[in-house]
C-alpha positions, 0 to 999 in steps of 0.5 A: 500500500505505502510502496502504491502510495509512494509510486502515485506521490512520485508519479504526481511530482513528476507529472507536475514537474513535466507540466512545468517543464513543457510550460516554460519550454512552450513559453519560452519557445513563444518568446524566441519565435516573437523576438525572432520574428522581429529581428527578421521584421528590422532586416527587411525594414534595413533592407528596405532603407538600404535600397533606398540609400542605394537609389539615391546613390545611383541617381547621384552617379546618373545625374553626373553621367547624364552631364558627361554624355553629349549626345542627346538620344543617348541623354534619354536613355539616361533619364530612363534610368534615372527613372527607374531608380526613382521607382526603385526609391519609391518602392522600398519607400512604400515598404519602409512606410508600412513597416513597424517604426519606431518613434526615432525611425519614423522622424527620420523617415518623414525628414527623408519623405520631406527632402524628397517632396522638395528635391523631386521637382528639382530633379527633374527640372535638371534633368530636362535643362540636361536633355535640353542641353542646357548644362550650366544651368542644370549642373548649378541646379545640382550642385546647390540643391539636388546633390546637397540634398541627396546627401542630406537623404543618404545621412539621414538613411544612414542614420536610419540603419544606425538606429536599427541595428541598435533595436536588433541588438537590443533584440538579442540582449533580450534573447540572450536573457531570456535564455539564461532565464530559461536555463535557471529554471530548468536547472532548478527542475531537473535538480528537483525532478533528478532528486524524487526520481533518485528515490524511485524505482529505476524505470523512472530514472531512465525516464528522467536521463531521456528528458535531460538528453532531449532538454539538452539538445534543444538548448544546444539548438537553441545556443547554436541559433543564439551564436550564429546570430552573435556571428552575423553581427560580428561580420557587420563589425567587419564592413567598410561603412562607406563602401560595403567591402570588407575592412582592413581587420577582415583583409588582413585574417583573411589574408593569413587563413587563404595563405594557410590554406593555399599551402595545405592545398598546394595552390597559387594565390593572387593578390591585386591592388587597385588604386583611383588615379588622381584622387587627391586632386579630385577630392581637393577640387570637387569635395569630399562628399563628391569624393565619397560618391566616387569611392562608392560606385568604384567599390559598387563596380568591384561588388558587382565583378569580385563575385566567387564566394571564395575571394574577397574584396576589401578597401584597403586604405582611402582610395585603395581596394585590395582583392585576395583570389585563392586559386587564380592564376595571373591570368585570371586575375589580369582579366578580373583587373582589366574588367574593373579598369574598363567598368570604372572608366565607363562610369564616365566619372568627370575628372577635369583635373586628372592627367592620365583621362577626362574621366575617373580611372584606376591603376590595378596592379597583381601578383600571383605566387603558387603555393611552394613560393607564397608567403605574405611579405612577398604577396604584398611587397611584388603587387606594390611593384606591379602597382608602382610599374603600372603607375609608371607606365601612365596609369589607367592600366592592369600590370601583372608582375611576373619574374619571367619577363624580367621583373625585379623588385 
């Protein structure tokens, strides 16, 4: 009778336990899934003034190519252009717009809607005085006002960005205390329920060791998203914020982990330098604002070309990129460099004050080593060489360094 009695006491205190155990479980899955579910609601809102940002760079870059193109018929296919990012704007606007705001985020947002208003007419009055090829009068609408401006937008969307990713950090403190929250409690449970079934019979033990293994693995699931989640904001850490490329820091491991394993592969490796010709005197002559719209869409061009998962793009200083190709060969990466030669100058990026083109142009200069020679101090001691060579023989050129034809640092 006692042995019944204490078989339904323990029976009793486990079922108890359990029903504990599956409310905080259900209540804490609920929480992950509202907290996630958030996270992915700020990504498609940053998403969305990402676009916007881009739009309103891209309509910067289209305005300067409409001036640089004298043919008018051309000039219109232009202005079709610039249309299209203006649609492009005005959707991931109406997205931004039905997105949940906060109350910093909306005040930025209706100052964007507000430069918007005013700059959209400004627009496309310059963009008829440009396909009426009044020029004079068209750049000093966009150098007072629609540049300005768009600037003003860019800020303002950055700003945006800024205070999103906060929220998603916020966001994950959340998480993360939730999760120690969780595990407290089921500490203090399984301390409890491995106690009562410690003096029970050993069917109930063997109950209890499945329930902590099947606990165990989903907080191990649970971790696992918690770290991923920590990784990705730590690879935002590692972006240039200007150009969206990789940073110096990221450069620099990737550098030494590509190397290792070039190595251990037994493969070849290139290294390419690409630097804006004459940036100095562009900066000085049409600002620094004008300046950043000119690093932004060369870095736009390296984005769009340096595509292979297993390279890496990165701006290595003000005006210089640097890209690491494990397993490229020289000519492989002279054909990736003259692509990016030829995209930059087809920008038609004015640049009245270099002495190499009209336009804004780059330098690129490579090395590849193969993996019996490959070591960091010579990757990046023989692209310098190949860089300064290709400066030296006029710029606006891609120079591949090779000791075969008598190269020598």
């Amino acid at each position: 009778m006692r042995q019944n009695i204490f078989l339904v006491f323990v029976a009793i205190l486990s079922a108890l336990v359990a029903i504990l155990l599956y409310l905080i479980d259900t209540d804490s899955s609920s929480m992950f899934q509202e907290s996630r579910a958030t996270i992915v609601d700020q990504q498609e809102k940053r998403q969305a003034a990402s676009e916007m940002m881009r739009a309103a760079r891209e309509r910067s870059l289209i305005m300067f190519s409409i001036y640089h193109e004298p043919d008018v018929f051309v000039r219109l296919e232009i202005a079709e252009a610039l249309n299209k990012e203006a649609t492009r704007f005005a959707k991931n606007h109406d997205l931004l717009k039905q997105s949940r705001l906060t109350d910093a985020q909306r005040t930025l947002f209706e100052e964007v809607v507000q430069i918007v208003i005013v700059i959209s007419p400004v627009v496309r009055e310059a963009e008829s005085l440009f396909l009426e090829e009044r020029d004079e009068e068209a750049t000093a609408l966009m150098i007072e006002e629609v540049l300005p401006n768009q600037n003003r937008i860019m800020n303002k969307l950055d700003a945006m960005l800024g205070l999103m990713d906060v929220e998603v950090q916020e966001q994950l403190s959340a998480l993360e205390q939730l999760q120690n929250s969780t595990y407290l409690h089921i500490r203090q449970l399984i301390i409890l329920f491995i106690l009562v079934l410690l003096t029970s019979i050993a069917i109930y033990q063997l109950r209890a060791r499945i329930r902590e293994r099947v606990l165990k693995r989903e907080v191990d699931r649970r971790t696992g998203e918690l770290m991923r989640t920590r990784s990705r904001l730590k690879r935002l850490g590692e972006i240039d914020s200007l150009t969206e490329l990789a940073n110096r820091h990221l450069y620099a491991q990737a550098l030494e982990e590509d190397i290792h394993l070039m190595k251990r592969a037994d493969g070849c490796m290139s290294l390419v330098l690409i630097n804006i010709d004459h940036f100095k005197a562009f900066n000085d002559h049409y600002g620094h604002e004008v300046g950043d719209i000119a690093i932004k869409g060369v870095a736009q061009v390296v984005r769009d070309i340096v595509t292979r998962k297993t390279d890496l793009a990165a701006r290595f200083s003000g005006e210089e990129f640097v890209l690491l190709l494990p397993l490229t060969d020289a000519e492989g990466a002279r054909r990736l460099g003259e692509k990016i030669r030829q995209e930059v100058e087809d920008l038609s990026i004015k640049h009245e004050f270099s002495i190499t083109a009209d336009v804004l142009t780059v330098s690129v200069g490579a090395v590849c080593l193969q993996a019996v020679d490959l070591n960091k101090a010579d990757l990046i001691r023989l692209a310098g060489v190949a860089m300064h060579r290709a400066k030296n023989r006029g710029r606006n050129q891609v120079y591949i360094y090779t000791e075969d034809i008598g190269d020598s640092p």
